[in-house]
Every structure is written in C-alpha cells, then in structure tokens.
C-alpha positions in Angstrom: -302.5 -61.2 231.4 -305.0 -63.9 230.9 -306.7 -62.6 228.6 -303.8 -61.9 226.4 -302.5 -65.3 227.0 -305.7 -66.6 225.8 -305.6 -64.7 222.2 -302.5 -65.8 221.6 -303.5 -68.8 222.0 -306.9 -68.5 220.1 -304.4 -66.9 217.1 -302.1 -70.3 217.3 -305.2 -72.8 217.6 -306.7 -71.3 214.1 -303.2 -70.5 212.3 -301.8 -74.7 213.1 -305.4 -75.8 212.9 -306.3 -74.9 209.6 -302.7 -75.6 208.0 -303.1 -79.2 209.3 -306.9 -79.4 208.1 -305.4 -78.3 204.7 -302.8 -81.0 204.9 -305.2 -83.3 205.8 -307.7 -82.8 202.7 -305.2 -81.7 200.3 -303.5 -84.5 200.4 -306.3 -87.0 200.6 -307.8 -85.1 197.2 -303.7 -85.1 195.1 -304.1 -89.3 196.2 -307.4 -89.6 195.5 -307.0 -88.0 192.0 -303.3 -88.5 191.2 -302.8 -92.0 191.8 -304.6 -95.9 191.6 -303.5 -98.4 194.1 -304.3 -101.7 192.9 -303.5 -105.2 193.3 -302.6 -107.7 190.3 -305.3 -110.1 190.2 -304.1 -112.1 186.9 -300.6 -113.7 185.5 -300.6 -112.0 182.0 -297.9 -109.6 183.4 -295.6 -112.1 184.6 -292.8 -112.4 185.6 -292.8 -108.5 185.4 -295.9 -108.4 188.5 -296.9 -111.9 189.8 -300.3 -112.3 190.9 -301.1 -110.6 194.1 -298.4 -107.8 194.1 -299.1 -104.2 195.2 -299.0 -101.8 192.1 -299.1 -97.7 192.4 -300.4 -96.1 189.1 -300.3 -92.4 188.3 -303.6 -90.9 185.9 -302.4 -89.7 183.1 -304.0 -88.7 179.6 -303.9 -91.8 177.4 -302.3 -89.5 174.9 -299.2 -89.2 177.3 -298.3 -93.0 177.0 -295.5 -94.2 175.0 -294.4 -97.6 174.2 -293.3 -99.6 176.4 -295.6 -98.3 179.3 -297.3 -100.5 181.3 -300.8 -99.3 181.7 -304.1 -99.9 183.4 -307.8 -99.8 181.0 -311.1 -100.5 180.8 -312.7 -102.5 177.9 -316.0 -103.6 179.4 -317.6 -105.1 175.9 -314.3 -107.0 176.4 -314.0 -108.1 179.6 -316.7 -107.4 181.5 -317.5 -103.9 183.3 -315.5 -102.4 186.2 -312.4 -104.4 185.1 -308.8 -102.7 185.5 -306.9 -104.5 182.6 -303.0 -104.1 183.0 -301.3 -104.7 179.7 -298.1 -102.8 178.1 -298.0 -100.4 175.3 -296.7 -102.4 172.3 -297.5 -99.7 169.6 -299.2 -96.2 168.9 -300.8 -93.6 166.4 -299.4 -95.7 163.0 -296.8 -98.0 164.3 -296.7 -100.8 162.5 -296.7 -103.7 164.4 -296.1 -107.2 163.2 -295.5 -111.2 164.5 -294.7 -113.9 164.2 -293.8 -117.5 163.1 -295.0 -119.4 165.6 -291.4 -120.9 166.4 -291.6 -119.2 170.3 -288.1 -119.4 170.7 -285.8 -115.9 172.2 -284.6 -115.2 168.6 -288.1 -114.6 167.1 -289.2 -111.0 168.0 -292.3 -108.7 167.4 -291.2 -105.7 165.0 -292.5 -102.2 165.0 -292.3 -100.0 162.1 -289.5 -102.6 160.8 -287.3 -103.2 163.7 -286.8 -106.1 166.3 -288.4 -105.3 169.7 -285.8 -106.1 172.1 -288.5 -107.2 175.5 -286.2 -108.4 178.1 -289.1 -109.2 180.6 -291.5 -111.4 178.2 -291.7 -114.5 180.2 -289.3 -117.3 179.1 -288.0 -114.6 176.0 -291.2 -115.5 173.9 -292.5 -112.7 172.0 -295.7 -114.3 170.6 -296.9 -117.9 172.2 -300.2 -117.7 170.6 -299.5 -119.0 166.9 -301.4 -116.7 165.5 -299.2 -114.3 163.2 -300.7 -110.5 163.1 -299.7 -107.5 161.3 -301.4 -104.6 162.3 -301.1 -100.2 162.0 -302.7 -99.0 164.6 -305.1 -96.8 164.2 -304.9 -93.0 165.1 -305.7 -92.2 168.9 -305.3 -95.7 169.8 -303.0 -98.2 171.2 -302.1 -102.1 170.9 -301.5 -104.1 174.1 -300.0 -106.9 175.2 -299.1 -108.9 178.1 -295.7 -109.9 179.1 -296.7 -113.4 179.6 -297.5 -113.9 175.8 -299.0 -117.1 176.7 -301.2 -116.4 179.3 -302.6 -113.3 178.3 -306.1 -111.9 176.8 -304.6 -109.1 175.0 -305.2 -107.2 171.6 -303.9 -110.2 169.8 -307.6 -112.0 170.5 -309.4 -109.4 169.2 -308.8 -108.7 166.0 -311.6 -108.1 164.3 -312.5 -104.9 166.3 -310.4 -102.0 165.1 -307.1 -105.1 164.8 -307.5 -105.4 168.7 -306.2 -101.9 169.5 -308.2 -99.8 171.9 -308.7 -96.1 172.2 -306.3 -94.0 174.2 -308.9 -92.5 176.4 -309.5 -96.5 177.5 -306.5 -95.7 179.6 -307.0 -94.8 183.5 -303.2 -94.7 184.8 -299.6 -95.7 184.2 -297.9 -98.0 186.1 -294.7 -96.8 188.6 -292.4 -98.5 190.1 -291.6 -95.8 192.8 -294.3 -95.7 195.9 -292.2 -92.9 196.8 -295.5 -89.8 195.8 -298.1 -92.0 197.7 -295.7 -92.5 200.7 -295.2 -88.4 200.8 -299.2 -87.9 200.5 -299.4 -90.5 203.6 -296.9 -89.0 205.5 -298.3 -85.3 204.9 -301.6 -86.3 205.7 -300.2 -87.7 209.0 -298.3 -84.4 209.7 -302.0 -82.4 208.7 -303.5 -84.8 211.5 -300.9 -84.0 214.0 -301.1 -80.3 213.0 -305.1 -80.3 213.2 -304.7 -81.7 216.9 -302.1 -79.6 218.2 -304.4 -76.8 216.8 -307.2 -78.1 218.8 -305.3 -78.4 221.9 -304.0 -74.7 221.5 -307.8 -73.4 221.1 -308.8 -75.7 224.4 -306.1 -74.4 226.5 -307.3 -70.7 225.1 -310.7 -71.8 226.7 -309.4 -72.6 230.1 -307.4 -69.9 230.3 -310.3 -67.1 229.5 -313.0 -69.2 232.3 -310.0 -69.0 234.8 -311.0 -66.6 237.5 -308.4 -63.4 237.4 -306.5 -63.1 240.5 -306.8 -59.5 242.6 -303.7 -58.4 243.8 -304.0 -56.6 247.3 -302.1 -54.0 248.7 -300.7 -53.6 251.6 -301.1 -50.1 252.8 -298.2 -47.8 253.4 -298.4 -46.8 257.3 -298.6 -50.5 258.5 
C-alpha cells in the first residue's frame, strides 16, 4: 500500500510541479517581453500623466502606431542615451502636419492633412505655445511627436533641421495603456505558478516519507488457539 501511495504521490508532485514552474517562467518571460513599466519622470505630458505617475506600456512594432498614441522612444543623439521619451503621435507616413500663429488661445489648432486637430487633453487647450510656426510631411517610416504640455515639452518641434523633427518608427519601444489589467493577470499567474510549484514540492516530500516508512507485518493468529 505504501508503495503505491507513494507513486501516486511521485506522479502528483511532477504533474502540479512542473505546471506551476511553467506558470512561474512563462509568465515572468510574456512581462518581461510584452510590457514596460515605467514611471513619468518629466511634465511634457501633462495634465494627461503628471510627473511621478505609474505608466504600463505594451511593445509593439513602431509601424503599428497610429495618431494619437501615446508612445515611449529613444533618441540618444537627442537626449542623451538610455532615455525613455514619452510623447504622442501627432502625424505619420505623409501626413501633413502644420501650426500655428502664435496666438495660444483654444481656437487655434494644429491641422493634419487640412483639418483641425480636435486635442482635448493639451494643457490649458494650447495647441502650439512655442511661437514657432512649422509645416512639416513627414517622412515615410517615421513619425512626429509632441507633448501634451506644448509649453513644457522638448518635442519634434525643436528639432527641425533633422529630417523636420520626425523620428523613425523603429525609435519606438512601446505604447502607452491605460488598463494595468495584462500585468495584473501575469502577477497573479505567476503567484498561482508559485503556489502550484510548492504544492508540487510538498506532494514529492510526502512521496519520500512515505517510501522510507517501515512496512508494517501483519501477524496471524493461528487457527487451533
């Protein structure tokens, strides 16, 4: 009986081990490559992320963005190497982008390919803030940025006299969620692979107790007493 008892258990140990060591590194791999968790260390984004707020980002092909995105990049020979810039996608491959007057007031607006950009979270409704009028077609497989705080913000209005500020697409390292709701599911399934990967080791030390337990002789009485 031992001995059976003790393969079962064996059987259970590797069968719940291994699906919560799977857990475990599958999950830590899909985070690991799926998704940037950053902090915003700058007020160019405001009032859309204030400085210090949380931020989840899921990698995506720079290709993949549209307008409107809000994406992290890299531009070292513009500011600086190992910096995560976060910025949104004002145009694409051709768009036409063009601003402004200088007036900063909530009627003027950025236009794209001819129409108004309607930007309900620009800080204070001002679409520009820098004086400095552009008009710009950006260039095939890149993009132009701006931040939402149009005058606080290092963005491809400063520089353009490399390629009209734009930068290339595959600049891009992730887009911006608002839903933490993947990275909580990864957590929580690497806490249930944990959980699993214990249970599995206390299946395949109860196996070893129960195979070093002596066996127990039965004796019988005999029949004429």
């Amino acid at each position: 009986m031992d001995a059976s008892t003790a393969r079962r258990l064996t059987v259970m140990a590797w069968v719940v081990g291994l699906l919560g060591l799977t857990l475990v590194v599958g999950s830590l791999v899909w985070l690991r490559t799926g998704y940037v968790l950053s902090r915003v260390n700058s007020e160019s984004m405001t009032p859309t992320y204030g400085m210090g707020d949380r931020i989840v980002a899921e990698r995506v092909d720079g290709g993949e963005v549209q307008p409107g995105d809000v994406v992290l990049y890299s531009a070292p020979e513009r500011y600086g190497a190992g910096v995560d810039v976060m910025q949104r996608v004002i145009g694409v491959d051709g768009d036409h982008v063009v601003c402004c007057q200088g007036q900063d007031t909530p009627q003027e607006a950025i236009t794209v390919n001819g129409r108004p950009l309607r930007e309900s979270y620009v800080k204070d409704g001002i679409a520009d803030g820098l004086h400095r009028p552009y008009d710009v077609t950006v260039p095939e497989g890149r993009l132009f940025l701006l931040g939402d705080h149009r005058q606080n913000s290092r963005d491809s209005r400063l520089f353009a006299e490399d390629h009209a500020g734009t930068v290339p697409v595959d600049a891009v390292r992730a887009r911006v969620i608002d839903s933490f709701a993947g990275p909580l599911l990864l957590g929580a399934a690497t806490l249930l692979g944990v959980v699993l990967a214990l249970v599995g080791l206390g299946l395949a030390i109860g196996a070893r107790v129960v195979r070093r337990r002596p066996a127990v002789q039965t004796v019988l009485w005999p029949d004429h007493l």
